[in-house]
N, C-alpha and C positions, 0 to 999 in steps of 0.2 A: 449225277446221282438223282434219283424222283424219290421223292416222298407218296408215299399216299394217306391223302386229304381225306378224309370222311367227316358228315355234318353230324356228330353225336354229342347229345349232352349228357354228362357226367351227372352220377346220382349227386344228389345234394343230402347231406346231411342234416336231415331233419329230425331221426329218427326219435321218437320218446327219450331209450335208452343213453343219447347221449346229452340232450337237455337235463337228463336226471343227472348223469356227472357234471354237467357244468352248476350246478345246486349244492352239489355234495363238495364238490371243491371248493367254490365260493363260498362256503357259507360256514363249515366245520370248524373250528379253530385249531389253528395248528399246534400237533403234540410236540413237545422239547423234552428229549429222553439223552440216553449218551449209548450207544452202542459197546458191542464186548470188545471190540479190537482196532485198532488201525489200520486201515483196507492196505496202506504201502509197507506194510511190514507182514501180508500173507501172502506166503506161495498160490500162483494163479497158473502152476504148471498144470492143473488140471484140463486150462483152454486149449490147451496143445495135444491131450490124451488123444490118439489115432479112436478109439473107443467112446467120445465124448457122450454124456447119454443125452444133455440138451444146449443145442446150439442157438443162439441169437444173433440175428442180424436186426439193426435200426435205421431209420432217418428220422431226423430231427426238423420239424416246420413252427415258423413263429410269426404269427400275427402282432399286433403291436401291444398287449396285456397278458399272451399267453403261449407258451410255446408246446406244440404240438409232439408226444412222441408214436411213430409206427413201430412196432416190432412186431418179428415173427419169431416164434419158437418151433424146431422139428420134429410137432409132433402132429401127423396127420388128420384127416376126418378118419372117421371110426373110431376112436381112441376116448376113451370117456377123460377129456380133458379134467373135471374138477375132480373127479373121482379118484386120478392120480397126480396131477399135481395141484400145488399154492405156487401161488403167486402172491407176492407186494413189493411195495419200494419203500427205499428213503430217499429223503431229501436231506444234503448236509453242504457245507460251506466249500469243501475242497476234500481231496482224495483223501491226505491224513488228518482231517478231521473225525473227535467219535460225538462229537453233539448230534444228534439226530435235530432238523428242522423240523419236518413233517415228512409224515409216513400213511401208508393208504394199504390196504390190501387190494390187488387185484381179483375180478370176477369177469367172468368170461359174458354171464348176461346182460351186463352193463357195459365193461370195455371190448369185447369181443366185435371183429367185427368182418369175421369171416375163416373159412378152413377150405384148404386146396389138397390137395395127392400127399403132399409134402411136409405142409405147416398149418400153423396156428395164426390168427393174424388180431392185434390190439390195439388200440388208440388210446392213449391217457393225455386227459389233458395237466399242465403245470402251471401254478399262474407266474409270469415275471417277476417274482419278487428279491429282498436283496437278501444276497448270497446264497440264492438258490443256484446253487452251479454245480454240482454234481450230482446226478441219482443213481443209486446202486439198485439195480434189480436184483430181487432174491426169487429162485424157481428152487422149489420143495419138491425132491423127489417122497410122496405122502407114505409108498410102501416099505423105502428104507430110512427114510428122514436125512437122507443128503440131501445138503444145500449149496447150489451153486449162486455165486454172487458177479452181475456184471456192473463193469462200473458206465455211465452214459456222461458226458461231460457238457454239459447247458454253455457254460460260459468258460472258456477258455483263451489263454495268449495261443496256444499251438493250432488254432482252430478260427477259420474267417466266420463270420454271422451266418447264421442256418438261412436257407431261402423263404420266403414268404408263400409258399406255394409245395404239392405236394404230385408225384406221378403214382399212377394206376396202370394194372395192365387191364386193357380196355377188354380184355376176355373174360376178366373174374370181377374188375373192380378193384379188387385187392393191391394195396399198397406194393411198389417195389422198395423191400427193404435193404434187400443186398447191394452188392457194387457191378453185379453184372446180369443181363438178360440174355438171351437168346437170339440168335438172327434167324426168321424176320420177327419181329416185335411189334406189336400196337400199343403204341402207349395213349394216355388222356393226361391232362393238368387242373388240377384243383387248384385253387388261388383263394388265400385269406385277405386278399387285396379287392376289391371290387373296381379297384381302376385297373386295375391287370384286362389289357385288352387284347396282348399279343406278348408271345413268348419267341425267344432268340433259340434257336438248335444247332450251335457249330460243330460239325463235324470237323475229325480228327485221323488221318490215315495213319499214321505217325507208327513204325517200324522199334518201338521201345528198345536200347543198349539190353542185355543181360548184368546182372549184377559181376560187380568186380572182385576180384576177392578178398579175404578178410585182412590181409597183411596193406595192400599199398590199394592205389587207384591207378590201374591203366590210363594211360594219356591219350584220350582222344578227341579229335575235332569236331566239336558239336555245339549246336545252334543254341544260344539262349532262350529262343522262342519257336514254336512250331507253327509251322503253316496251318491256314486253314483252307482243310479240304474242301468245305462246301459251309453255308449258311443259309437255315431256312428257316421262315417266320412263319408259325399258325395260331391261329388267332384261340382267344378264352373257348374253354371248351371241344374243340375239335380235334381230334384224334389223328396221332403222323405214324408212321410204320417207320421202324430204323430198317433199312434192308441190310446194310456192308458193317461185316466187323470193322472193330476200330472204337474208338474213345470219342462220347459225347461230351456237349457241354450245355445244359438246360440254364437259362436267363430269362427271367421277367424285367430288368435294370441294367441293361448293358453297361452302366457308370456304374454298377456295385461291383464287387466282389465275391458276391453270394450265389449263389448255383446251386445246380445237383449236376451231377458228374455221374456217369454211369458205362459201363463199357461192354459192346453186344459184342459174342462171342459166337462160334460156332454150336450148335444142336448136341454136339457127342461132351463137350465141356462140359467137367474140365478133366476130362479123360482127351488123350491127346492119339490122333487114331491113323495120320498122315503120315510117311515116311521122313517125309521133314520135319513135319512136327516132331517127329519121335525122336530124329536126329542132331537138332538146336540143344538140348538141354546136356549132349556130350559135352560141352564148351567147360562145362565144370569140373568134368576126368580128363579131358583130355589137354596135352599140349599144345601150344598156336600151331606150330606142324599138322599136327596129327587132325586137329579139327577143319583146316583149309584144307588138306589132302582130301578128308571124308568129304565136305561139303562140294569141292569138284567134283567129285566121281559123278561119270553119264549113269550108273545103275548105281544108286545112292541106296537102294534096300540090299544088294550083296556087301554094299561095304559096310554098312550098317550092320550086319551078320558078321562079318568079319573082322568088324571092331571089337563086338564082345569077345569071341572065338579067339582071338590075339591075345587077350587080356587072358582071359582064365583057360583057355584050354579045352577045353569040357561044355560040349554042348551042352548037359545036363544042370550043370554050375552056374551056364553061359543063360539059361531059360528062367533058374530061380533069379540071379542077380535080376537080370531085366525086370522082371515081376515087379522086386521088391522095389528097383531101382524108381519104375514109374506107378507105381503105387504112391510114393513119398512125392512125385511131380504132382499128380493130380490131386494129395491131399494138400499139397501148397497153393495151389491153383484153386483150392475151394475156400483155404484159409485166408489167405494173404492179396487176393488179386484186388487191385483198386484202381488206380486208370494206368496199369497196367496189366500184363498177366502175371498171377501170382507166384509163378517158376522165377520169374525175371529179377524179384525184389530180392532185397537185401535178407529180411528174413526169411522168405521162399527158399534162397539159396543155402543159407545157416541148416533150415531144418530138412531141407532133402542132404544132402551131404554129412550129417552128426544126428538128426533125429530130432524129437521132438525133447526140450532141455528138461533138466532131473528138477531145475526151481525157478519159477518168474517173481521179479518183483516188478512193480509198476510207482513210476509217481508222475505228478505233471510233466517233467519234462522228457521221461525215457523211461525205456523199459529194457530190463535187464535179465540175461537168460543164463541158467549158471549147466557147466557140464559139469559129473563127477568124474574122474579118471578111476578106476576101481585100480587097487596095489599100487597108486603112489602117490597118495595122499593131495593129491592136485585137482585144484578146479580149475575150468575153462570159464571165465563169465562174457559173453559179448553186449554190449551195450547199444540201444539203439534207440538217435535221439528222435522223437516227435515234432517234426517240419509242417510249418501249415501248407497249403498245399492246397490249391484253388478246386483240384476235381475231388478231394478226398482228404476223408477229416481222420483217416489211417493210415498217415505216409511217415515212415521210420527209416530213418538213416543209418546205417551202421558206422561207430566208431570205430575206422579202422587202424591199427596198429600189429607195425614191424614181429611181434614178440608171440602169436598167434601162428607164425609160419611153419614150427614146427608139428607143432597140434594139427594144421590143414594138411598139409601133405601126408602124415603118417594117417588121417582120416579120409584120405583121397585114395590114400597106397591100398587101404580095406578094399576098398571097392572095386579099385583095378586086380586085385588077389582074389576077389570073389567071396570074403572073409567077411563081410559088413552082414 
């Protein structure tokens, strides 16, 4: 596999605008107020709404006084960001705390620090201090006054140490905030390290299992550790192209544990647009029979047609199901993907197959999604515990148990009936 090397130096952050937040931070004294609620006893099913009106993705970088956050929000240029929304955070002790630490409004002239096709892009800085471990971002929709709140976790047991350093795509500049780019990619590395002279890039070919299902775990033979495809070093400042999907691993300290992880994917992601592609995610309707038969087939797009066709009968049936069916893939694939793809995980698989859950709750260690049954009085809750996890600071295990099995199948049966 080649990299391509280019001699580019990354802008340096010198700007006014962020020497004035480093002043404003330092210098204010921090407000001690107590918020209206406990953020783990609010339904956060609205993260999940197919209609979400504002998405955020982060990374998190920390120098040795202050820890860095990126986020984007998806809301384009054009769009008179302050006009429609607020922005602020808090700062507080832990998820079920309501002491507020310190709180800041966000402003797009000061922290802003760039807009792409897609998003919004911010940098605030936090200083290290103690118990500063969770920030809740609030974004104000100004026309109707909803508020969505996300939570960011600074310090954490389910979570290794943020890296010391930060990636850009070297087209915009702009932070990568999410868990996956695009192949090919140009990325660059910002370093709050000044001994930072060379960065580690191992690649990762690695063919990720499909998630298992809710009742038991299939038994199968698998490596505690994964090979490494390739390893390449470039030095402070200079720019590598990822060409090959697959899963990175970004290192400034080969002895730490801290990285950025990040997973390039195909150009049409995370819409899935290959025969194959389209035919791996059967594995969730279908039988171990039924899925090896489909996967031999020499003309895998007629059986692929005639797997729907088998199920419901009805071309007509057979075109909405599909729709709906990969509509729910590619919305888990944009949710859920982290060093893997988001169809594959545990929650990927919960929400394409049942939907997106009627209540979340969250606390440090898990997060909990409730189904209603409408006419019989029954909820379905799955639980899924929070793993730290060297590529990704969003890796959720599902609790699985025996007593689910009836709920899966008769929510599997929808789908194969064309009823879902």
């Amino acid at each position: 596999m080649e990299y391509v090397v280019k001699s580019n130096r990354i802008m340096k952050i010198n700007d006014l605008r962020f020497i004035l937040m480093s002043i404003i931070i330092f210098t204010l004294p921090s407000l001690q107020a107590f918020s209206q609620s406990n953020y783990t006893k609010r339904s956060l099913d609205w993260k999940y709404d197919l209609n979400i009106e504002y998405a955020v993705d982060y990374r998190i970088a920390k120098d040795d006084s202050v820890n860095h956050i990126y986020f984007s929000i998806n809301i384009p240029d054009g769009i008179d960001f302050e006009e429609n929304v607020g922005l602020n955070y808090e700062i507080k002790a832990s998820l079920d705390s309501e002491e507020i630490l310190f709180t800041r409004t966000v402003n797009y002239p000061v922290h802003g620090i760039g807009r792409d096709s897609e998003s919004t892009y911010f940098h605030i800085r936090i200083p290290d201090a103690n118990n500063y471990n969770v920030l809740f971002l609030n974004v104000i929709n100004k026309i109707s006054g909803r508020e969505y709140t996300y939570d960011i976790q600074l310090i954490s047991k389910t979570t290794f140490p943020p890296p010391n350093f930060m990636i850009f795509k070297n087209s915009s500049l702009l932070p990568v905030c999410n868990d996956y780019v695009s192949v090919p990619e140009t990325l660059s590395v910002q370093s709050f390290n000044d001994e930072d002279k060379e960065f580690f890039i191992y690649y990762y070919k690695t063919d990720f299992e499909v998630a298992d299902p809710p009742m038991y775990r299939i038994k199968k033979t698998v490596s505690k550790s994964m090979d490494i495809s390739s390893l390449t070093v470039v030095e402070r400042n200079e720019t590598f192209t990822l060409e090959d999907e697959g899963l990175y691993f970004i290192q400034s300290d080969t002895t730490s544990l801290s990285g950025i992880g990040i997973r390039v994917v195909s150009e049409f992601y995370p819409k899935m647009t290959s025969i194959k592609e389209l035919s791996e995610p059967l594995i969730y309707l279908s039988t171990k029979d039924e899925i090896e038969e489909l996967m031999n087939e020499e003309d895998l797009r007629s059986a692929f047609e005639g797997f729907w066709l088998d199920l419901v009968k009805s071309e007509s049936v057979a075109r909405m199901i599909i729709k709906r069916y990969y509509d729910r893939i590619e919305e888990a694939n944009l949710r859920f993907t982290n060093y893997k793809e988001g169809w594959k995980t545990d929650m990927g698989m919960i929400f394409i197959i049942v939907g997106p859950p009627d209540e979340v709750y969250l606390t440090d260690e898990k997060e909990s999604w409730y189904y209603k049954n409408p006419g019989k009085n029954q909820i379905v809750v799955f639980n899924f515990l929070k793993i730290r996890n060297i590529f990704s600071d969003q890796h959720y295990t599902l609790i699985r148990d025996n007593q689910y099995k009836s709920f899966w199948f008769k929510s599997i049966d929808k789908w194969r009936k064309g009823v879902n």
